[in-house]
Backbone as a ProteinNet text record, in pm:
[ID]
protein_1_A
[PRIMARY]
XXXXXXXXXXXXXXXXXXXXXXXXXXXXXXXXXXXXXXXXXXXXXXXXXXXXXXXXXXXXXXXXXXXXXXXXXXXXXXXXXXXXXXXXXXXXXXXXXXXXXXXXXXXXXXXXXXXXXXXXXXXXXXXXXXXXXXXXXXXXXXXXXXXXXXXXXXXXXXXXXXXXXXXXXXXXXXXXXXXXXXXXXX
[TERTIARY]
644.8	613.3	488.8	400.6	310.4	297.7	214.1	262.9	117.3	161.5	39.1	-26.1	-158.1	-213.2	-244.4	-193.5	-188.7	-284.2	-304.6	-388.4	-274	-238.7	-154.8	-202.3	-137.5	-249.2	-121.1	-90	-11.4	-143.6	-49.6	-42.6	-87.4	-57.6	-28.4	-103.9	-171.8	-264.2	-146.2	-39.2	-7.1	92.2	98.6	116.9	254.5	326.5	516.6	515.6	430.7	441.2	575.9	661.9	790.5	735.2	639.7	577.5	488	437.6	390.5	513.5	607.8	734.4	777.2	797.8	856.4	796.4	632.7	547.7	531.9	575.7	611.4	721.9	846.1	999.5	980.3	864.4	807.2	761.3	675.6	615.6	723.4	769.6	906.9	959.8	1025.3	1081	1003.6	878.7	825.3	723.8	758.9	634.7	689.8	844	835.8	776.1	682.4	628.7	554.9	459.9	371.2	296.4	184.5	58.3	2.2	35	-14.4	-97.9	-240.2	-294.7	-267.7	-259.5	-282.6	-436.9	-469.7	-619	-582	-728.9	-693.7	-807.2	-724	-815.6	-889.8	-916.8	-990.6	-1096.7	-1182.8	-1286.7	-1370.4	-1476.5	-1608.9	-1540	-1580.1	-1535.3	-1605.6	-1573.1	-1624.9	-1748.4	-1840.2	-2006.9	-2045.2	-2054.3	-2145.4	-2289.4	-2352.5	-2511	-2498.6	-2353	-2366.7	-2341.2	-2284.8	-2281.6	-2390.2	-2399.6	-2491	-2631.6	-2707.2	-2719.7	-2697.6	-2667.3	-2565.7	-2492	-2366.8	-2258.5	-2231.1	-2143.2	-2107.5	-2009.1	-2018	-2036.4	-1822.9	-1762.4	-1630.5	-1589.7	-1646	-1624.3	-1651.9	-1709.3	-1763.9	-1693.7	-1634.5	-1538.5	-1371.9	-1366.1	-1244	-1240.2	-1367.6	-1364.5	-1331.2	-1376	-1411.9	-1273.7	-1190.3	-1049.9	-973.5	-967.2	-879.1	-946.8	-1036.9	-1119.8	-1027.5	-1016.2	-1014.7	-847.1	-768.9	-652.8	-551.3	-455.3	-370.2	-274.3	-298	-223	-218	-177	-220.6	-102.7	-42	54.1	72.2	103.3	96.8	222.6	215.6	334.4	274	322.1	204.2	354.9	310.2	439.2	383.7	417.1	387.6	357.3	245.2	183.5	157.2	241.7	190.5	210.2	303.1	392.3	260.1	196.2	72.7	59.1	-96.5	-103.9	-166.2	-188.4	-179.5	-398.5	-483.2	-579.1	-665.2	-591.1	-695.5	-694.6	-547.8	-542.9	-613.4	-624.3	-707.5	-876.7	-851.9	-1051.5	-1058.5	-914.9	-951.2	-959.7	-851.9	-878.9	-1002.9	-1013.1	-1206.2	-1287.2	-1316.1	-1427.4	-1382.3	-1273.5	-1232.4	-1236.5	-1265.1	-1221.8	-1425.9	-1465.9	-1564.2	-1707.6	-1694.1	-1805.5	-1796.1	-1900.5	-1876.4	-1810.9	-1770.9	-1667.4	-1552.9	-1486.3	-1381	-1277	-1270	-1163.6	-1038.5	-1019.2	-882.8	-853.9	-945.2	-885.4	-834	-746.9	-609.1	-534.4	-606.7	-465.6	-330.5	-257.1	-99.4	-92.6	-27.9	-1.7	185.9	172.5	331.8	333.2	449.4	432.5	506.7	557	659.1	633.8	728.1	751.5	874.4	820.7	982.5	924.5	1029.1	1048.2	1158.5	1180.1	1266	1380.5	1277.5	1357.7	1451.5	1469.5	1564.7	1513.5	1379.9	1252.9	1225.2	1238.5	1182.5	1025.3	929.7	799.2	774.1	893.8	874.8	750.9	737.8	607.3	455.6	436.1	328.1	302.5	416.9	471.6	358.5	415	363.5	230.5	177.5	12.1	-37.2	41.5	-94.2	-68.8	53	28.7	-71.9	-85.5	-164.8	-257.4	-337.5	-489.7	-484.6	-416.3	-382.7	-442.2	-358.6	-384.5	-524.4	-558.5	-754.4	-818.9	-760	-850	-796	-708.2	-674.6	-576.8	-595.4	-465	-327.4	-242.1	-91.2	-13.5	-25.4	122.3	254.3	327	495.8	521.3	593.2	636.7	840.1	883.2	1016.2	1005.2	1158.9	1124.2	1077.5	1089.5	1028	1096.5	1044.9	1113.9	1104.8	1153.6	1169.1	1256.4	1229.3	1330.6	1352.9	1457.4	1519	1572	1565.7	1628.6	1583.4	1452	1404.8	1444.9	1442.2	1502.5	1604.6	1739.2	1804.5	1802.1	1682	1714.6	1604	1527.4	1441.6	1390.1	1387.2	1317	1261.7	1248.5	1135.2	1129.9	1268.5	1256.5	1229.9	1192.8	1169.9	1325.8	1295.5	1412.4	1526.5	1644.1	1814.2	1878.7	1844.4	1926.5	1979.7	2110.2	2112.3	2125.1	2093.7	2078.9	1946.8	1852.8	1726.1	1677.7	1667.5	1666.3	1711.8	1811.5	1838.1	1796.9	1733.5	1632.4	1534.1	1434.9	1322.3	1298.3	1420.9	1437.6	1423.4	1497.2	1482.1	1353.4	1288.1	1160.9	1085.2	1042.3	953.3	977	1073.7	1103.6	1050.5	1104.5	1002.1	882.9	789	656.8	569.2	687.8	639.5	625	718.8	690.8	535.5	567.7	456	306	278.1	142.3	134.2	244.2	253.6	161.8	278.6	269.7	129.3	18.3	-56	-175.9	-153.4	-231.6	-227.3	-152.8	-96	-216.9	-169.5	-240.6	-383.9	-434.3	-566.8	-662.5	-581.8	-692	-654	-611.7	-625	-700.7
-1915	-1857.3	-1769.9	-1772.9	-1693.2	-1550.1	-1474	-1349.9	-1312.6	-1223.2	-1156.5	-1047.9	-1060.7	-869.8	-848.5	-723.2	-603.3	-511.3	-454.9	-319.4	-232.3	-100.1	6.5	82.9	153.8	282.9	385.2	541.7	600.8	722.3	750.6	829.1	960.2	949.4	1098.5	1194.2	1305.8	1327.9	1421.7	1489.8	1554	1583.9	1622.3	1596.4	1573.9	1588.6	1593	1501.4	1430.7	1328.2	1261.9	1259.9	1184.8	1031.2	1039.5	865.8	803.2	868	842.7	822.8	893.8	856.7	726.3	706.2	571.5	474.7	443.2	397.6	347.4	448.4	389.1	320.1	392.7	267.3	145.4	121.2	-38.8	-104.9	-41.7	-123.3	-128.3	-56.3	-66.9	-198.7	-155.9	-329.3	-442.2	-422.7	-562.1	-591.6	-542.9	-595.8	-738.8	-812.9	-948	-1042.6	-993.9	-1100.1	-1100.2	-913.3	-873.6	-779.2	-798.7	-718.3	-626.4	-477.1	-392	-280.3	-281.9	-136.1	-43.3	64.1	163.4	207.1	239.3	292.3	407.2	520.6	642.9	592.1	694.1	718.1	818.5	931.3	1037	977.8	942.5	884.2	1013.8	1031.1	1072.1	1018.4	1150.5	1079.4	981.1	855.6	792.1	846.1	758	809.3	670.9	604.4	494.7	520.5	605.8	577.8	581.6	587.6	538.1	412.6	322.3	187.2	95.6	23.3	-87.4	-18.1	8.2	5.7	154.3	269.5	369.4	416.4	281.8	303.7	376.5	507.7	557.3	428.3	421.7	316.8	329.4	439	456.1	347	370	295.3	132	84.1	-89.7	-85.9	32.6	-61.3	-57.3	22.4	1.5	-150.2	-179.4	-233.9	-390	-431.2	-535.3	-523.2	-414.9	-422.7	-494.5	-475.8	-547.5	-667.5	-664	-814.1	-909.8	-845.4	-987.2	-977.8	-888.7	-866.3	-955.8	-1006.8	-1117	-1061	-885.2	-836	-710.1	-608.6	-481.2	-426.9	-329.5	-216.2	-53.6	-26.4	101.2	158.8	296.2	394.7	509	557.4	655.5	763.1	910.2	1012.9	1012.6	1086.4	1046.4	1185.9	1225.3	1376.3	1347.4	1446.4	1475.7	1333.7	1258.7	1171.7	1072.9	999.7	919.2	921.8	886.1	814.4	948.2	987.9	1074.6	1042	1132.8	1172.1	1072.5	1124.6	1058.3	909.5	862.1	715.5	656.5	697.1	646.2	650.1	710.6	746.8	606	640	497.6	337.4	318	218.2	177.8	321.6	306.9	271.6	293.1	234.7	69.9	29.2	-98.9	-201	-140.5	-199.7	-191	-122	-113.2	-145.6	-298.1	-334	-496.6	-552.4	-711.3	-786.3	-861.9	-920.7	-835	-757.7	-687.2	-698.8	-680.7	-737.4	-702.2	-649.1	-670.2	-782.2	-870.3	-994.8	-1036.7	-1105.5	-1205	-1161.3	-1029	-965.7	-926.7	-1012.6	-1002.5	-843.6	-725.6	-611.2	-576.4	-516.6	-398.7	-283.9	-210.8	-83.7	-59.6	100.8	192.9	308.4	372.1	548	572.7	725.4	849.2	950.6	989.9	1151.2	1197.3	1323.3	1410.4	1370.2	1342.1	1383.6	1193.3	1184	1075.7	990.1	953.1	816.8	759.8	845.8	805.1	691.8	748.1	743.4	627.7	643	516.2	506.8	595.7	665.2	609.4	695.8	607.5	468.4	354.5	282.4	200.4	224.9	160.9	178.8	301.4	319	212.1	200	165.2	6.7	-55.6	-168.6	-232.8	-168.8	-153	-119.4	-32.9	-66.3	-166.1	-181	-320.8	-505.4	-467	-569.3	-560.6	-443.8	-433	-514.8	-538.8	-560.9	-710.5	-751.7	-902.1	-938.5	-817.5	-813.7	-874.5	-877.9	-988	-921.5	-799.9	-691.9	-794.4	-740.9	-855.9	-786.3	-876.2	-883.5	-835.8	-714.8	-649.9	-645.4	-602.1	-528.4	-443.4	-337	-200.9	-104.7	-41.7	21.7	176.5	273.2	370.1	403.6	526	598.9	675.1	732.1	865.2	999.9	1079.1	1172.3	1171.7	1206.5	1122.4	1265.9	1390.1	1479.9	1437	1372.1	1361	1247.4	1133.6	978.6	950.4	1058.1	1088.8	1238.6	1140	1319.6	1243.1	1340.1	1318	1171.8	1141.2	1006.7	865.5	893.5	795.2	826.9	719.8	639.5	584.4	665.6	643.4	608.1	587.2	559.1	395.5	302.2	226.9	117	185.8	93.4	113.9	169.9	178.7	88.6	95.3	-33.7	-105.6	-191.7	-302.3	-346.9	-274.4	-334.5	-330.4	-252.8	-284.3	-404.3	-462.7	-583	-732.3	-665.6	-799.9	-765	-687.1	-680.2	-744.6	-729.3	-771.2	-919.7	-971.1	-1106.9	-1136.9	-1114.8	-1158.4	-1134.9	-1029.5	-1013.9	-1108.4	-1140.1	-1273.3	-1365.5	-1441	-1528.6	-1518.4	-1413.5	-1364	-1387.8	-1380.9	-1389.4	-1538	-1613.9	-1750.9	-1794	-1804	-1827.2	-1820.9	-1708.8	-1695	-1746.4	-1798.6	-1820.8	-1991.6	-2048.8	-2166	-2224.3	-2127.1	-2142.9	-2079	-2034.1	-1968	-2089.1	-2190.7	-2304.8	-2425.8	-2413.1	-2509.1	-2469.8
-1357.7	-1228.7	-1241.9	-1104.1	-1165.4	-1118.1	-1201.5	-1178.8	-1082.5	-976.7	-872.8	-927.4	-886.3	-913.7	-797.7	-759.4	-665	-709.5	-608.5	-609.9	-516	-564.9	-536	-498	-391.7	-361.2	-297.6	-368.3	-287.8	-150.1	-71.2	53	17.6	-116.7	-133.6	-251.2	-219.7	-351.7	-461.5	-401.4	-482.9	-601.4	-682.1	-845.7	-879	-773.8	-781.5	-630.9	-604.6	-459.3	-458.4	-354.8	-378.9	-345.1	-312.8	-289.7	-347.6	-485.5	-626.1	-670.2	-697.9	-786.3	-729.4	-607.3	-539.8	-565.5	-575.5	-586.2	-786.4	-818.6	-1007.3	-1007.4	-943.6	-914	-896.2	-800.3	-694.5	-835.7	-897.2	-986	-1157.8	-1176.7	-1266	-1243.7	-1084	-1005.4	-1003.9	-1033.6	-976	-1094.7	-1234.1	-1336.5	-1369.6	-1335.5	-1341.9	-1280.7	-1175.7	-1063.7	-1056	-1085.3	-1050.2	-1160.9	-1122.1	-1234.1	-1133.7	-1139.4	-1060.6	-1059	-1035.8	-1099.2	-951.9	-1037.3	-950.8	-923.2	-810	-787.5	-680.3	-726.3	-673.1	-522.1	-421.5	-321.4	-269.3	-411.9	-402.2	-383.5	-240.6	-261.1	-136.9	-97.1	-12.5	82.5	154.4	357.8	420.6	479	531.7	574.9	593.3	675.4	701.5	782.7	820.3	715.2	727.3	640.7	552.2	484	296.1	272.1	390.1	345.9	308.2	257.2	158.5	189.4	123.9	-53	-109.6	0.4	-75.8	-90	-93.4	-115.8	-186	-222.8	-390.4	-436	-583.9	-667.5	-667.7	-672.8	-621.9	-545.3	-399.8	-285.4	-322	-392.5	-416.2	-522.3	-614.1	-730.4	-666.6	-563.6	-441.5	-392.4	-315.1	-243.3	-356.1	-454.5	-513	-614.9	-610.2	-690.1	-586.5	-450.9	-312.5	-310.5	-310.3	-263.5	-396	-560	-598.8	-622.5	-573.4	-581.6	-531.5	-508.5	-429.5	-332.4	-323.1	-283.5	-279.8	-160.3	-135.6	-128.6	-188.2	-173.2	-152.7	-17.1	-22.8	31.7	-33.8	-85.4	13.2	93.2	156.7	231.2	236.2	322.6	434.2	506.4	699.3	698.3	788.2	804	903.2	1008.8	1167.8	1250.8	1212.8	1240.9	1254.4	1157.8	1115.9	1006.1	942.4	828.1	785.2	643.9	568.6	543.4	613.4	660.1	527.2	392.9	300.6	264.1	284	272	386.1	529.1	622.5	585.6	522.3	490.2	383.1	280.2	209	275.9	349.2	437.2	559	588.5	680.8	577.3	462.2	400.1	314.6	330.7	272.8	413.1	503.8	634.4	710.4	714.1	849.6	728.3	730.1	672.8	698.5	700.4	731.8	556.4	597	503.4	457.6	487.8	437	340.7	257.5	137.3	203.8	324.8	361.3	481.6	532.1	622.3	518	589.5	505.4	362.4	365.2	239.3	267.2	248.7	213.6	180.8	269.2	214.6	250.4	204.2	171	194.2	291.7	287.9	231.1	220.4	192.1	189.1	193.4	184.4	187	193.9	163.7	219.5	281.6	357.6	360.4	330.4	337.9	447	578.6	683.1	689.6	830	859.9	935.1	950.9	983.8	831.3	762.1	668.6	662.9	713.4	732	864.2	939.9	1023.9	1082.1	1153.9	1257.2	1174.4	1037.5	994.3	963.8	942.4	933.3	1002	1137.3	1253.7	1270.6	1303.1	1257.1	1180.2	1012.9	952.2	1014.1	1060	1124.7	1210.9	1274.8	1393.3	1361.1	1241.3	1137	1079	992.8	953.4	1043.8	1137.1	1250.8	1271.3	1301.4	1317.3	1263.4	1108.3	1003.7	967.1	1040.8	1044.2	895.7	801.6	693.5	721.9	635.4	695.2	605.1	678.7	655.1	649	546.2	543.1	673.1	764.7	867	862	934.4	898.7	743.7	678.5	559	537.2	605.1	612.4	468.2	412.5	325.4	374.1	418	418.6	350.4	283.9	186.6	281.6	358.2	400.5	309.4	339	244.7	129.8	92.1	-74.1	-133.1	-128.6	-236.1	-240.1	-210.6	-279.6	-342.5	-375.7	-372.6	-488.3	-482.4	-576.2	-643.6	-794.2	-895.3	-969.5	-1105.5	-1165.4	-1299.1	-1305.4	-1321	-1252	-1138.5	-1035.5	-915.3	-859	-733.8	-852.4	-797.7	-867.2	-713.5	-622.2	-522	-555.1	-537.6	-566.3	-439.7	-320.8	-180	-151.1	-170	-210	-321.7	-408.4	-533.4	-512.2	-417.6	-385.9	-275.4	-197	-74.3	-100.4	-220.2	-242.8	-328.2	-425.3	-489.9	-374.4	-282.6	-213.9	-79.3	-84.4	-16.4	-114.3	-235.3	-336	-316.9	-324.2	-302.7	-218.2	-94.8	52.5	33.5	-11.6	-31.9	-116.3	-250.3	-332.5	-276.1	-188	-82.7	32.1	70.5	175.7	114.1	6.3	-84	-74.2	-122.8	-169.3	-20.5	104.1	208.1	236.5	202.3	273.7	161.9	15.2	-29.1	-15.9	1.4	71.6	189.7	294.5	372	409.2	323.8	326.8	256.8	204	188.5	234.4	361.4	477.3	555.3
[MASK]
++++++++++++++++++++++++++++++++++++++++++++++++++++++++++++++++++++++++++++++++++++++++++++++++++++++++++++++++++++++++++++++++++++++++++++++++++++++++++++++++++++++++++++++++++++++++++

């Protein structure tokens, strides 16, 4: 079987993130299918006048890790019931340029929040960027973690109805790549 490479990206910059930890669980779960780097999105705020030819060199080794990737995954917490200010800056500069390494990338969400949406709200946002950009978000299969202090610490995700819906999301997502690499050369 063959195995996918992903490009990973969490939501979240900070150093005890409950959606970095979730985001190491995903890839724990999924190094049988999948080859996954992580990439940071500490990148420069979007600006239209740095695109081509001064791009910072950050932004084009972003852009050219998604482009040759088979597959996009993001782990992101929900701030102000939306997408978390810096992962959007990462997606505006992978997105607002002609040829975009995100049409027709197969992506994945997920998150964790404390509260009891468990990141639904951003969820939907990045769908609906997503859609902008003509990407092929897996369709249902939503993973929200609810309650992640208790579902997560510092060994990762121990929840065991959590680990068993992200097992069988990965599945559907394995499919979802297939599906779309299938049909991306018709």
């Amino acid at each position: 079987m063959e195995t996918y490479k992903l490009i990973a990206m969490s939501g979240s910059l900070r150093k005890k993130s409950f959606n970095t930890a979730l985001l190491h669980s995903i890839i724990e779960l999924a190094q049988e299918d999948f080859d996954i780097e992580v990439v940071s999105i500490e990148l420069p705020l979007f600006n239209d006048d740095l695109i081509d030819p001064d791009e910072p060199e950050v932004v084009t080794a972003l852009k050219q890790a998604v482009r040759e990737a088979d597959g996009l995954l993001i782990v992101t917490p929900e701030y102000n019931h939306s997408i978390p200010g810096v992962l959007k800056n990462a997606i505006d500069w992978l997105s607002l340029e002609p040829g975009t390494p995100l049409r027709d990338k197969p992506v994945m969400i997920a998150g964790a929040s404390p509260g009891i949406l468990g990141t639904a709200r951003c969820q939907i946002h990045l769908r609906q960027v997503f859609a902008t950009n003509r990407a092929n978000v897996l369709p249902g299969n939503e993973i929200f973690i609810t309650h992640c202090k208790e579902k997560i610490d510092d060994r990762g995700l121990h929840d065991e109805n959590s680990i068993n819906q992200i097992k069988k999301t990965l599945l559907e997502y394995r499919k979802w790549i297939e599906f779309w690499k299938r049909n991306a050369k018709n």
